[in-house]
One Martini backbone bead per residue (centre of mass of N, CA, C, O) as a GRO file, in nm:
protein
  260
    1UNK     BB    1   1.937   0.346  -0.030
    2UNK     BB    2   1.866   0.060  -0.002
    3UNK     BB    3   1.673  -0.076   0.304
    4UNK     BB    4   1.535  -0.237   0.546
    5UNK     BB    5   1.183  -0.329   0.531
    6UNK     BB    6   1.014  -0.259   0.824
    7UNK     BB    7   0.756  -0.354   0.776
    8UNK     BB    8   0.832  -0.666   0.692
    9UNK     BB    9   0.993  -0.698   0.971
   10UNK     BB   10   0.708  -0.671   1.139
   11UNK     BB   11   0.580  -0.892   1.042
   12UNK     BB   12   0.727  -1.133   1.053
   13UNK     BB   13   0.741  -1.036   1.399
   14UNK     BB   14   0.384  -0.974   1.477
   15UNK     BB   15   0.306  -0.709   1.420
   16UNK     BB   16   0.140  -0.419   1.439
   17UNK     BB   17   0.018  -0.198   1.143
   18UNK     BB   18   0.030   0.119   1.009
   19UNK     BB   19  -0.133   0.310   0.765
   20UNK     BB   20  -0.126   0.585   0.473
   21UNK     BB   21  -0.282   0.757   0.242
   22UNK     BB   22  -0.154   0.924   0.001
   23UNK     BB   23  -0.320   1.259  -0.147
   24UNK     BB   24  -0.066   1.487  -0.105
   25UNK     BB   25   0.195   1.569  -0.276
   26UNK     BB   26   0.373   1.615  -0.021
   27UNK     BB   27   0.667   1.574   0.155
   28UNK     BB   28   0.582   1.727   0.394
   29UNK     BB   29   0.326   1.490   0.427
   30UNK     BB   30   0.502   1.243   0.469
   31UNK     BB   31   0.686   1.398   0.709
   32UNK     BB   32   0.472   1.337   0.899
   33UNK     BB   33   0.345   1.090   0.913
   34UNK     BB   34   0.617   0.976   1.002
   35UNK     BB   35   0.622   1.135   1.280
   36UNK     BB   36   0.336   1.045   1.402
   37UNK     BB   37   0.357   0.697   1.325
   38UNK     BB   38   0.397   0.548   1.082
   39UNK     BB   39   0.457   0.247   0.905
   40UNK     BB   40   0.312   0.315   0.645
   41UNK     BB   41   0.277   0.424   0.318
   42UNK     BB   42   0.114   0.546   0.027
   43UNK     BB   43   0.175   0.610  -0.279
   44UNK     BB   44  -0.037   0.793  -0.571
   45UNK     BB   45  -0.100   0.743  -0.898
   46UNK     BB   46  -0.369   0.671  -0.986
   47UNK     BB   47  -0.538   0.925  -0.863
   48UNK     BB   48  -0.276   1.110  -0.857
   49UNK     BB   49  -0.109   1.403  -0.970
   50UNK     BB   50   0.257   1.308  -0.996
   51UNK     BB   51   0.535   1.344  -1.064
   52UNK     BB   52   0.859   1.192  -1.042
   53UNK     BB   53   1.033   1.431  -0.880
   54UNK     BB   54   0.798   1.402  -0.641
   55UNK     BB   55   0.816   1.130  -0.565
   56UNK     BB   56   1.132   1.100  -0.492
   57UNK     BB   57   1.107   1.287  -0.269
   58UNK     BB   58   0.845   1.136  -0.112
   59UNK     BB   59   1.071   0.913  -0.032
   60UNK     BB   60   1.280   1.054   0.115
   61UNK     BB   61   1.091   1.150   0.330
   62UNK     BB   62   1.048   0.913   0.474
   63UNK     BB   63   1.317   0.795   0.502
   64UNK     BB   64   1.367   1.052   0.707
   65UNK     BB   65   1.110   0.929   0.917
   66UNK     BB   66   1.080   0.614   0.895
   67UNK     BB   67   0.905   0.516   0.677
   68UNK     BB   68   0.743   0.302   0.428
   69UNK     BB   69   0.735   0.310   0.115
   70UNK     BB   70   0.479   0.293  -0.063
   71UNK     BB   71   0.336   0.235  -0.462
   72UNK     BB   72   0.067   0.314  -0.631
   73UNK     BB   73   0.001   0.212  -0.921
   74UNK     BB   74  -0.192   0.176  -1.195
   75UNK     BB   75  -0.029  -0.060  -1.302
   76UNK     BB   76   0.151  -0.384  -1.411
   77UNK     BB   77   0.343  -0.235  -1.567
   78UNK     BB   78   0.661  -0.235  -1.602
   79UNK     BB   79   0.748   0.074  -1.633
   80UNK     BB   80   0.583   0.176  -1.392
   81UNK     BB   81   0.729  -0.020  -1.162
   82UNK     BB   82   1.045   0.061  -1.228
   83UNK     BB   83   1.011   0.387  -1.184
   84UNK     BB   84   0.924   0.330  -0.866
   85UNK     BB   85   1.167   0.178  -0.764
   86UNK     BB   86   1.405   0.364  -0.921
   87UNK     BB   87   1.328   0.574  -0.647
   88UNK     BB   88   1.282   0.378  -0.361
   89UNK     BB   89   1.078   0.197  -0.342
   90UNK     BB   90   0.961  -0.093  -0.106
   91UNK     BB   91   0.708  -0.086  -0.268
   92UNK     BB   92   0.399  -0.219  -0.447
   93UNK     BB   93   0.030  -0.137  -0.557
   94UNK     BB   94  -0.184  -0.323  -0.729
   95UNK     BB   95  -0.453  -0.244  -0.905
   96UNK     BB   96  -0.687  -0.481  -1.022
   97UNK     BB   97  -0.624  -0.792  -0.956
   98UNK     BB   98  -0.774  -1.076  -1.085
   99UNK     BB   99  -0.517  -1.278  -1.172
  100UNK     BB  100  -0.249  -1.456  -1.216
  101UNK     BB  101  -0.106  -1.268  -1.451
  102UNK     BB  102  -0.090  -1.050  -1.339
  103UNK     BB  103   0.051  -1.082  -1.061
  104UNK     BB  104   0.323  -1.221  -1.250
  105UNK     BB  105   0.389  -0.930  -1.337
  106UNK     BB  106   0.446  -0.817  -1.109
  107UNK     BB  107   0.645  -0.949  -1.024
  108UNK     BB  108   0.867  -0.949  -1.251
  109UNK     BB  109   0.879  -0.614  -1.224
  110UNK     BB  110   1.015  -0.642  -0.930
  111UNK     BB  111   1.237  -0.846  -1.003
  112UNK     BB  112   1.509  -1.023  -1.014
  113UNK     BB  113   1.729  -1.261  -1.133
  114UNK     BB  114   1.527  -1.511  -1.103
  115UNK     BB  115   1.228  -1.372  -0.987
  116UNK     BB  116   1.260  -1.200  -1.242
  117UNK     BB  117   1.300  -0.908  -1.513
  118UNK     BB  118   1.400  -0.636  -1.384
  119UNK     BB  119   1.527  -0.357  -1.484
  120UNK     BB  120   1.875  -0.233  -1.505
  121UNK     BB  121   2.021   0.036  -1.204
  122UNK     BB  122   2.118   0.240  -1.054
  123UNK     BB  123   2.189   0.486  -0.827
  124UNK     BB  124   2.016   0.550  -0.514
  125UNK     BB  125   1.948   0.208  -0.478
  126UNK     BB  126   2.314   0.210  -0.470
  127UNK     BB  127   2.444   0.422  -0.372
  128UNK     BB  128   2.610   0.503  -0.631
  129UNK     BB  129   2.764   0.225  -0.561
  130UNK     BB  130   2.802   0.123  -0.269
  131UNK     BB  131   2.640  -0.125  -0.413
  132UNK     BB  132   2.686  -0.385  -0.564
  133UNK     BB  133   2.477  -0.516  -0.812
  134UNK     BB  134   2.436  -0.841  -0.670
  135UNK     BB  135   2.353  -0.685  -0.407
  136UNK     BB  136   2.115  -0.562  -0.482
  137UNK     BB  137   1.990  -0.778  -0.579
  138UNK     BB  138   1.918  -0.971  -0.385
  139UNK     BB  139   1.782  -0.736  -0.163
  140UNK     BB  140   1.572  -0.647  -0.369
  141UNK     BB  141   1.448  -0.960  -0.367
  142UNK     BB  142   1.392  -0.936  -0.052
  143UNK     BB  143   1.250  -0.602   0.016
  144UNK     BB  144   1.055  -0.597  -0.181
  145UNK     BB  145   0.672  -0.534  -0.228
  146UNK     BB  146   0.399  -0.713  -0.329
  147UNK     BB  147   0.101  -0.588  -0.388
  148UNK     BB  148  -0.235  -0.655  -0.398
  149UNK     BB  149  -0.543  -0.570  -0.533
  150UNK     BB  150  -0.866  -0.670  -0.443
  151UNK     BB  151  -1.154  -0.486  -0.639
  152UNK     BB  152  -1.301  -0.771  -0.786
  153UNK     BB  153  -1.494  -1.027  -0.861
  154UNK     BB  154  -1.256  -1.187  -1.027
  155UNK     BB  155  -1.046  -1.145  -0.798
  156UNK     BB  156  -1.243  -1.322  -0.598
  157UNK     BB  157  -1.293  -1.590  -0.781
  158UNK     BB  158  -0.945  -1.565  -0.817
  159UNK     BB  159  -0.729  -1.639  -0.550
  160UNK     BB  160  -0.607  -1.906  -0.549
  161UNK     BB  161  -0.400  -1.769  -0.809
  162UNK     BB  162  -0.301  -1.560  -0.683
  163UNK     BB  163  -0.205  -1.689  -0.410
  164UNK     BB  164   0.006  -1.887  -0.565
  165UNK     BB  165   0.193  -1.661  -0.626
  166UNK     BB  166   0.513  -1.603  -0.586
  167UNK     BB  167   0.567  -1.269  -0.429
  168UNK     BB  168   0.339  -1.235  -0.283
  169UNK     BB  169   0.304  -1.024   0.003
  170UNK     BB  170   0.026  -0.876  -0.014
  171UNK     BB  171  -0.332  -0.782   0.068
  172UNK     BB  172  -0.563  -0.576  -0.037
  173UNK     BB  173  -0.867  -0.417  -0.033
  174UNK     BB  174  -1.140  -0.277  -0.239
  175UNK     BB  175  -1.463  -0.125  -0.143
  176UNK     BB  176  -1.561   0.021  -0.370
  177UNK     BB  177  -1.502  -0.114  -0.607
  178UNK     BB  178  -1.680  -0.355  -0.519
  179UNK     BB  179  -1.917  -0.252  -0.509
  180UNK     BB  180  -1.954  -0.201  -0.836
  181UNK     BB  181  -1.891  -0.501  -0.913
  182UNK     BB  182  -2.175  -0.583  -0.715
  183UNK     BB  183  -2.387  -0.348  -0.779
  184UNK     BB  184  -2.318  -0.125  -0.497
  185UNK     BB  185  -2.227   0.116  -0.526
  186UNK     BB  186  -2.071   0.284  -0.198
  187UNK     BB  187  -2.090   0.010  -0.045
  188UNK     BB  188  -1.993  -0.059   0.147
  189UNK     BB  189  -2.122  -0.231   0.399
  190UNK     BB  190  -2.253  -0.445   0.214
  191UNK     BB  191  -2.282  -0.774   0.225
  192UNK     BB  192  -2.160  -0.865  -0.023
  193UNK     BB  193  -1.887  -0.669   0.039
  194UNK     BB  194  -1.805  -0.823   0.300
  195UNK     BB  195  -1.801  -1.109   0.205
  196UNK     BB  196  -1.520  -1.051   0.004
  197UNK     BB  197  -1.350  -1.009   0.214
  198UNK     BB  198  -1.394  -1.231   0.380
  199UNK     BB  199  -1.279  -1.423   0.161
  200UNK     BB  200  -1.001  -1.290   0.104
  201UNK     BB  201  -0.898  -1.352   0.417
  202UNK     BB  202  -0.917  -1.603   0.433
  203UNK     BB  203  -0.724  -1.678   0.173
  204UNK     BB  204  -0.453  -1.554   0.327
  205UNK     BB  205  -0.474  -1.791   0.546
  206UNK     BB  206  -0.428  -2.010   0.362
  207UNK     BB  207  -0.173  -1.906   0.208
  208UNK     BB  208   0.015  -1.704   0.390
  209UNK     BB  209  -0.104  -1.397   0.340
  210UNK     BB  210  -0.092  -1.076   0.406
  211UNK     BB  211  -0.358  -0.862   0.531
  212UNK     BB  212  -0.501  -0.572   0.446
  213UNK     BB  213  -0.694  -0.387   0.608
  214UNK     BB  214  -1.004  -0.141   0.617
  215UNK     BB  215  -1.141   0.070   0.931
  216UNK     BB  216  -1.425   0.196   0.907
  217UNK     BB  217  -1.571   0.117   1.151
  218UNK     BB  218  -1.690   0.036   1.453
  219UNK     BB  219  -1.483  -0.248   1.534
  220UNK     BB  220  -1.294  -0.358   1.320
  221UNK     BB  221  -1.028  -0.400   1.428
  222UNK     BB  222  -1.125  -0.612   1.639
  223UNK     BB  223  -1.200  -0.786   1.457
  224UNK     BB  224  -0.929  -0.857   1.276
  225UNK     BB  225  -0.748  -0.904   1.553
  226UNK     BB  226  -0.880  -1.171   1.630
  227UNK     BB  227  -0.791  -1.305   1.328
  228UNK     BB  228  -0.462  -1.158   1.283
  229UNK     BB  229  -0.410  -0.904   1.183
  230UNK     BB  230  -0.182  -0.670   1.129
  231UNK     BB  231  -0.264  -0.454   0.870
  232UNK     BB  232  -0.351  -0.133   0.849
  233UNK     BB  233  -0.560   0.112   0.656
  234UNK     BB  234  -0.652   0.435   0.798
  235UNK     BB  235  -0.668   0.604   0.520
  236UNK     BB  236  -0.632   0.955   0.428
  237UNK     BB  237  -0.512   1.241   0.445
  238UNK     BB  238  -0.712   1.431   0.304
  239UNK     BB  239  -0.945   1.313   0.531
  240UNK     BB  240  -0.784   1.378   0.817
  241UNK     BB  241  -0.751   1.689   0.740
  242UNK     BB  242  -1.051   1.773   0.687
  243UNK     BB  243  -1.135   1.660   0.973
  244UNK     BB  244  -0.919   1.875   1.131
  245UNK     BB  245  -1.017   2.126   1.034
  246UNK     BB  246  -1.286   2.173   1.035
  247UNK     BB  247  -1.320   2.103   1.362
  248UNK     BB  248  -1.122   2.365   1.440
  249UNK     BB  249  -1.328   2.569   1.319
  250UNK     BB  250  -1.569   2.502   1.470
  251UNK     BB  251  -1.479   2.543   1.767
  252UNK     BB  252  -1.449   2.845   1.703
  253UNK     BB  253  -1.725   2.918   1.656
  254UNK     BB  254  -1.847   2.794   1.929
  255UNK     BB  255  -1.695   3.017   2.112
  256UNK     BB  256  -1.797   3.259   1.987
  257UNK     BB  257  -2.111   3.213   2.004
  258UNK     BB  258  -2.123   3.194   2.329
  259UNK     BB  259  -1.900   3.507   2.395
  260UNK     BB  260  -2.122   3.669   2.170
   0.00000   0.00000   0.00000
């Protein structure tokens, strides 16, 4: 049944949150993360081939861990955001919005009536009928976030109209697929590329929408804290895995070669 998202409520509340991209598919990694301590999940799509009813369990995860799910969409089809959202996601990321109408689709997509449009269904996200249909609309249309990704040269030209759409709840960067867009494939740190973050966040602070980091070198944290940034992405479970395996086998390799 949906719960109040607590996301959505540190961030009100002027906290600062942490979260993990899930590229993992997989419910038990899924409640690691949350048990480890971050405040909310990014469950992948886009890049990750995971079935239905494995998402479906790896928001179970999260529910259970108390971290909060959102799901990054391929895109921002209604069919593709419903079917994320009625498995239990408590927000949606869609990535390469350019323009206004992406924005709108995706919002409409997201909300009920009036506020959207999102098709009518009842199931887990109702606690099986525990909470009529009218109070679900409600809470769904007050507790689901919808994230924008500007990760687009077009999206950053376009940021004024697109954050000026209502139910936009917060944006991400996405600083490879920019760097591509403005022909410096790879090279997330190119200035170029760091200029268009900062457009970014300037304009999330001008619309008064929350902007999501992802401190990718040293001190990028503290700079964005001193900017007032409250949400910031960690990198993927993929990558902080396979350099604490790394690291895991490196150190006895290395007490191995000493003590032999």
């Amino acid at each position: 049944m949906l719960q109040t998202n607590r996301l959505k409520q540190a961030l009100a509340d002027g906290k600062t949150v942490f979260g993990l991209l899930n590229s993992i598919p997989s419910p038990l990694v899924v409640e690691m993360i949350g048990y480890a301590g971050y405040d909310f999940v990014i469950l992948d799509m886009e890049h990750v081939c995971v079935n239905p009813e494995t998402l479906e369990n790896m928001v179970r995860a999260a529910e259970c861990a108390g971290i909060t799910p959102l799901v990054r969409v391929p895109n921002a089809a209604p069919d593709v955001i419903l079917r994320a959202l009625d498995c239990g996601a408590q927000g949606i990321v869609v990535p390469h919005v350019r323009n206004q109408i992406d924005a709108e689709q995706a919002v409409a997509a997201s909300r009920y009536h009036p506020l959207g449009s999102r098709g009518i269904s009842g199931g887990r996200t109702t606690g099986f009928g525990t909470i009529d249909l009218p109070t679900y609309f409600e809470r769904a249309n007050r507790e689901i976030m919808v994230i924008a990704m500007i990760e687009d040269r077009e999206g950053v030209d376009n940021l004024d109209a697109i954050l000026s759409v209502a139910g936009v709840d917060m944006v991400l960067e996405g600083a490879i697929d920019l760097s591509q867009s403005y022909g410096v494939p790879g090279q997330a740190q190119h200035p170029s590329v760091q200029a268009a973050i900062d457009r970014i966040a300037i304009a999330c602070c001008k619309h008064k929408v929350q902007f999501c980091a992802i401190p990718r070198v040293a001190d990028q944290l503290n700079s964005w804290k001193a900017r007032g940034v409250q949400a910031y992405l960690l990198g993927d479970d993929r990558a902080v895995s396979f350099r604490a395996l790394k690291a895991h086998v490196t150190g006895m390799r290395n007490v191995d070669s000493a003590t032999g």
